[in-house]
Structures are given as structure tokens and as C-alpha cells.
C-alpha positions in Angstrom: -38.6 37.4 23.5 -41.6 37.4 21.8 -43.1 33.7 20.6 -46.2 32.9 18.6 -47.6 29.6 18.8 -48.6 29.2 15.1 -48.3 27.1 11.9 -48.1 27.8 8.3 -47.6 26.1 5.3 -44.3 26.8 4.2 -44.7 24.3 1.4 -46.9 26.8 0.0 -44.7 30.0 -0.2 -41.3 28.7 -0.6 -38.2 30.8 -0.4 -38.9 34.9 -0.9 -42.4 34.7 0.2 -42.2 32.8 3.3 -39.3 35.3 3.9 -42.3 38.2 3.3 -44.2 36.5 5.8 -42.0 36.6 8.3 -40.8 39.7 7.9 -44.4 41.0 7.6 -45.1 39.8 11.1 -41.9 40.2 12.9 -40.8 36.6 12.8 -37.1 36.6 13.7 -36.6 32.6 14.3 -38.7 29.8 12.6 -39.0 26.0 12.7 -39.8 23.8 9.8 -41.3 20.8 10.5 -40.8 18.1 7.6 -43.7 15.8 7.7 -43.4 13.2 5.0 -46.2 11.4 2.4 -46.1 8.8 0.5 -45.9 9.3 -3.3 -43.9 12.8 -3.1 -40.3 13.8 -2.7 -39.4 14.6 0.9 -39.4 18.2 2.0 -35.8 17.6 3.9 -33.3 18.7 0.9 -35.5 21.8 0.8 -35.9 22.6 4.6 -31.5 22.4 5.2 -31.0 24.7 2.3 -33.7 27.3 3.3 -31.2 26.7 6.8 -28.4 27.2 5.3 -28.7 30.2 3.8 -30.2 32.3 6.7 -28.3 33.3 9.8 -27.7 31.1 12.4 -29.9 30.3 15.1 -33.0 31.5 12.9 -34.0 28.3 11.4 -34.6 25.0 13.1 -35.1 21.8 10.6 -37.7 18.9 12.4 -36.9 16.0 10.3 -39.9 13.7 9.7 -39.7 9.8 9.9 -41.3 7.7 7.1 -43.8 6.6 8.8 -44.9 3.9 6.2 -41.9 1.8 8.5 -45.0 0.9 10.7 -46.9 -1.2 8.2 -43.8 -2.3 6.2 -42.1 -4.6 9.2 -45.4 -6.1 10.2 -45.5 -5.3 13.8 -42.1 -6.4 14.6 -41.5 -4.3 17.1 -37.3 -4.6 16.9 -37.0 -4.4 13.1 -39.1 -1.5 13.5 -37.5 0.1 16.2 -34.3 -0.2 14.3 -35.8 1.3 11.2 -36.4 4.6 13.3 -33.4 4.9 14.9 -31.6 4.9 11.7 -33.9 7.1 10.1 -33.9 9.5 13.0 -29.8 9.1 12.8 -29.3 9.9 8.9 -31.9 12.8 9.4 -29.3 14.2 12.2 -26.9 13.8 10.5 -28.0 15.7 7.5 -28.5 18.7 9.6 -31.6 18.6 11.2 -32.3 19.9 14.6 -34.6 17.4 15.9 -37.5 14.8 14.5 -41.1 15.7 14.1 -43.4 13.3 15.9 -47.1 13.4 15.2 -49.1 13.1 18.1 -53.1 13.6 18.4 -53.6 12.6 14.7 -56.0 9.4 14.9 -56.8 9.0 11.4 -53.0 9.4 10.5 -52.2 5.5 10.1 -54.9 5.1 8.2 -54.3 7.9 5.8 -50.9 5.8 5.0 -52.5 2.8 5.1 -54.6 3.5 2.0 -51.9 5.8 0.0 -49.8 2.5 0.6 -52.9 0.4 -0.9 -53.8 2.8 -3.8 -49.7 3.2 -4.6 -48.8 -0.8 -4.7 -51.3 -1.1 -7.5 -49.8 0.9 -10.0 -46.3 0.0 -11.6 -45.9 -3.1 -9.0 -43.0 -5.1 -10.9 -43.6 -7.3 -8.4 -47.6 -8.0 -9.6 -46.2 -7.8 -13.2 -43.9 -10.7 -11.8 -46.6 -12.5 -10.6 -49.2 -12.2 -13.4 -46.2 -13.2 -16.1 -45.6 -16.4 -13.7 -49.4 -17.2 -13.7 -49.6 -16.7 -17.9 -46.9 -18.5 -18.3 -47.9 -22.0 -15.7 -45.4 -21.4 -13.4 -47.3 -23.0 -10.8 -48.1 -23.6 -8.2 -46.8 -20.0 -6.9 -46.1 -18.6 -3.6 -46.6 -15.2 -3.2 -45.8 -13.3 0.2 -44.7 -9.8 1.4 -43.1 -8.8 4.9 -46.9 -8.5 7.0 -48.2 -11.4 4.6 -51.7 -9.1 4.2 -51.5 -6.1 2.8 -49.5 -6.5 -0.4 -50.0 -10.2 -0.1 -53.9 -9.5 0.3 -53.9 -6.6 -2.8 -52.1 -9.4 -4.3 -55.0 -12.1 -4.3 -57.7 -9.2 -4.9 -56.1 -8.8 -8.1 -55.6 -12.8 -8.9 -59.6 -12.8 -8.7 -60.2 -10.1 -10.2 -58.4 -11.5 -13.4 -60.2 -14.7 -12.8 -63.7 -12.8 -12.9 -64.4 -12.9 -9.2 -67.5 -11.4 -8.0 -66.5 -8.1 -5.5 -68.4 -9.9 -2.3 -66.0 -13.2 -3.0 -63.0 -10.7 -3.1 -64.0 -9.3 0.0 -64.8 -12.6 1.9 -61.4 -13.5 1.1 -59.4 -10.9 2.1 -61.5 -9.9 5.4 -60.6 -14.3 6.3 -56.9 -12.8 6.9 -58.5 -11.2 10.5 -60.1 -14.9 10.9 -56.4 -16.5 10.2 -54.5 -14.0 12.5 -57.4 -13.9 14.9 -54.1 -14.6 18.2 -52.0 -12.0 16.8 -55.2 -9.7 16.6 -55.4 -10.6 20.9 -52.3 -10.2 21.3 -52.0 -6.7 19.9 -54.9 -5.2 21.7 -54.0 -6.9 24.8 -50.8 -5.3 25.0 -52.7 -1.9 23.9 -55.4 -2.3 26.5 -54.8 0.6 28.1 -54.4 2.8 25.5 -57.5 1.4 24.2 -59.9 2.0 26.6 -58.9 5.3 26.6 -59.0 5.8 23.0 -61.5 3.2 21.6 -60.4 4.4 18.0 -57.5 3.0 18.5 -58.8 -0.5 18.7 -59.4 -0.3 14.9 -55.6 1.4 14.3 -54.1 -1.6 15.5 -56.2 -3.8 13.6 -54.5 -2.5 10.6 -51.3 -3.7 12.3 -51.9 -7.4 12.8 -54.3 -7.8 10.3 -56.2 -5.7 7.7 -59.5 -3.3 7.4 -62.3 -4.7 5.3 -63.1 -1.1 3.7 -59.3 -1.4 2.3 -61.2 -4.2 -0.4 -63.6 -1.4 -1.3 -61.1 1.4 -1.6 -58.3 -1.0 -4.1 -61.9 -1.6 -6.3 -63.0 2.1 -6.4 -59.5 3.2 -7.0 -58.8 0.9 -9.7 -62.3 1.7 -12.0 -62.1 5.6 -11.3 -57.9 5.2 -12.7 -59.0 2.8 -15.3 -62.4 2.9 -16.1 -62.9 -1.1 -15.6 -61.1 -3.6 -14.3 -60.3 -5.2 -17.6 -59.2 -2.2 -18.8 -56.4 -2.2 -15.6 -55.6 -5.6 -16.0 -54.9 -4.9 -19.6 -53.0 -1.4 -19.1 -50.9 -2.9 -16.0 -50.1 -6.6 -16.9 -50.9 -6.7 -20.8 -53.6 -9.1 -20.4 -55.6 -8.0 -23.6 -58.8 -9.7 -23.6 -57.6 -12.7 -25.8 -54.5 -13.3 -23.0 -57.6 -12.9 -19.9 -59.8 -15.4 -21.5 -56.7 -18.2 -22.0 -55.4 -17.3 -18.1 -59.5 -18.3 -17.2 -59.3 -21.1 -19.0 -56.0 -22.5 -17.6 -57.2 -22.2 -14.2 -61.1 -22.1 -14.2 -61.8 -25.2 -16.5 
């Protein structure tokens, strides 16, 4: 048996051509490893039916975990856990041969962690929700999300933002959220000592787990005037707040 340590991507030459290929260099078995991204369909559906209708034993199926689960739960390490495992058991179940792990990828995390920051600001009912409470006095509000930093945090950039907030008072209060969870901060990197010093990189990975990157206050800004074009011009696309409406919410809570 013959075996070629090699990689393509078959997301690229789908069905007939990724048959060509293989045929082309003599490939008579084939795995397809699913690695999911945020913001696109997953490859799964696709990967079981190019399976299914090839012969058996010539097509493996990795399944790929959403890895997104990481930031989601917080660093609750049991909720998480429980997240996989169910993942890992529904993507069995469907048909797949095993589960694609990503190893060696340092910058990974952080590629998620900014897709998840540059996703939640677009078509968030949940900022719509927030923004119609605040035009409408419902206050005082609570706002919160599962880590209480990353949606929570995106959350008050935009509150100040719409209040006419400079960009350095924006970032001085989102970057206080590694002040306030300064023990959880130990704590993490304490139990990741040794993983750290191996791997100093990693100090700043799990930074992004208990508490938040100060560049993320840079990127939400950037990605909201290259979309929009200003921020008033978000504000107004996203929660309706023509300038008329942003000058009365000011008002109500500036003066």
C-alpha cells in the first residue's frame, strides 16, 4: 500500500474534479477533514454525501467541532466539556469516521476570536434590543452575556460610541475588564504554567479566555468604518438612530 502524506483543498474542486485529481495521481482512499468557520455553512452535509456515493472503505469523513464553544462558555471547563462531547457524538452519528482536532495552529483562537467580534456587530437582535431599551428610558439596564466580556464588552463599545465617546475612552474601558478579572487571569495561567513556558504565545491565548485582548477595541472600530463608512452611519443602518433620534439619546443621558 502506497500512502501520501499530503493535503488539498477539496473545498476547491468539489465532486468530478476532486475525483480527476485522484484519479490523476493514483489516489485510491481519501480523508476529508471538515474544519469549520464561523460565518459559513459547515462542510459536513457535503463531506457524507461525497461518502456515500463512492465505494466503501475509500472515503473517511473527520468531523470538525465548532470551536467557537471555547469562548461561548467562558472557561467553564464542564459546560464546555459537555458541549464537545455532544458535538463529537451528533457528528458520529451522522456518519463521520472520526473528529478533526487542530493541533500546532497558535493563531487559531484568535482567528475565531475576531470573526466572533466582527460577526456580533452586524444583525445582533440582541444590540437592537438594547439600543430600543435605551431610546425608549428603560433604565437602568443590565446587559450581560455568558463570559460577561466579549459580547458584554462589544456591547458597551457601542453604548459609547452612540454617546460620542472618544476611541482612547472606549479602549480604557474595555481593556478595565483584565483589571476587574485580574484572579481569574492568575488563575488561568497558573493552571497553564507549563504549557506556558513552553509556549510563551500561549500566555496571550488564554488571556482571551478569562478576559479580553485590547487590539479586539481596535479591530470592532476598524471593522465598523470600513462596513459603514462612519460610525453614525452604523448606528443609523443597524439601530435606526438617524441623527435626530442620536442627538435626543445624548441628551437623555449626557445632560
Amino acid at each position: 500500500m502506497q500512502l501520501f502524506d499530503a493535503h488539498m483543498h477539496y473545498s476547491d474542486t468539489h465532486g468530478p474534479a476532486f475525483d480527476a485529481v485522484r484519479e490523476r495521481h493514483g489516489v485510491g482512499a481519501c480523508t476529508l477533514a471538515c474544519i469549520p468557520q464561523m460565518g459559513v455553512c459547515s462542510t459536513v452535509p457535503d463531506a457524507l454525501y461525497y461518502k456515500a456515493v463512492h465505494p466503501e472503505g475509500t472515503v473517511y469523513v473527520m468531523g470538525g467541532l465548532e470551536r467557537s464553544a471555547w469562548f461561548l462558555h467562558g472557561g467553564d471547563a464542564a459546560a464546555l466539556g459537555e458541549d464537545l462531547v455532544a458535538q463529537a457524538g451528533a457528528l458520529l452519528a451522522a456518519g463521520c469516521d472520526g473528529i478533526k482536532l487542530l493541533e500546532g495552529k497558535p493563531d487559531e483562537g484568535r482567528r475565531m476570536a475576531d470573526a466572533m467580534y466582527k460577526q456580533m456587530l452586524f444583525g445582533n437582535k440582541a444590540y437592537k434590543e438594547l439600543f430600543r431599551a435605551l431610546e425608549a428610558g428603560e433604565t437602568p439596564v443590565l446587559f450581560h452575556c455568558s463570559g460577561g466580556k466579549d459580547r458584554t464588552g462589544v456591547a458597551a463599545m457601542l453604548i459609547l460610541l452612540a454617546l460620542g465617546a472618544s476611541d482612547e475612552t472606549i479602549y480604557a474601558d474595555f481593556v478595565q475588564t483584565n483589571e476587574c478579572r485580574r484572579p481569574e487571569l492568575e488563575k488561568i495561567w497558573a493552571e497553564h504554567a507549563e504549557e506556558i513556558a513552553a509556549r510563551p504565545e500561549q500566555k496571550k491565548f488564554y488571556q482571551g479566555i478569562a478576559g479580553v485582548h485590547p487590539e479586539s477595541v481596535e479591530l470592532v472600530l476598524s471593522t465598523i468604518r470600513s462596513r459603514c463608512g462612519s460610525v453614525d452611519a452604523y448606528l443609523e443602518a443597524e439601530y435606526g438612530l438617524t441623527p435626530a433620534r442620536l442627538m435626543r439619546l445624548r441628551r437623555m443621558y449626557l445632560e
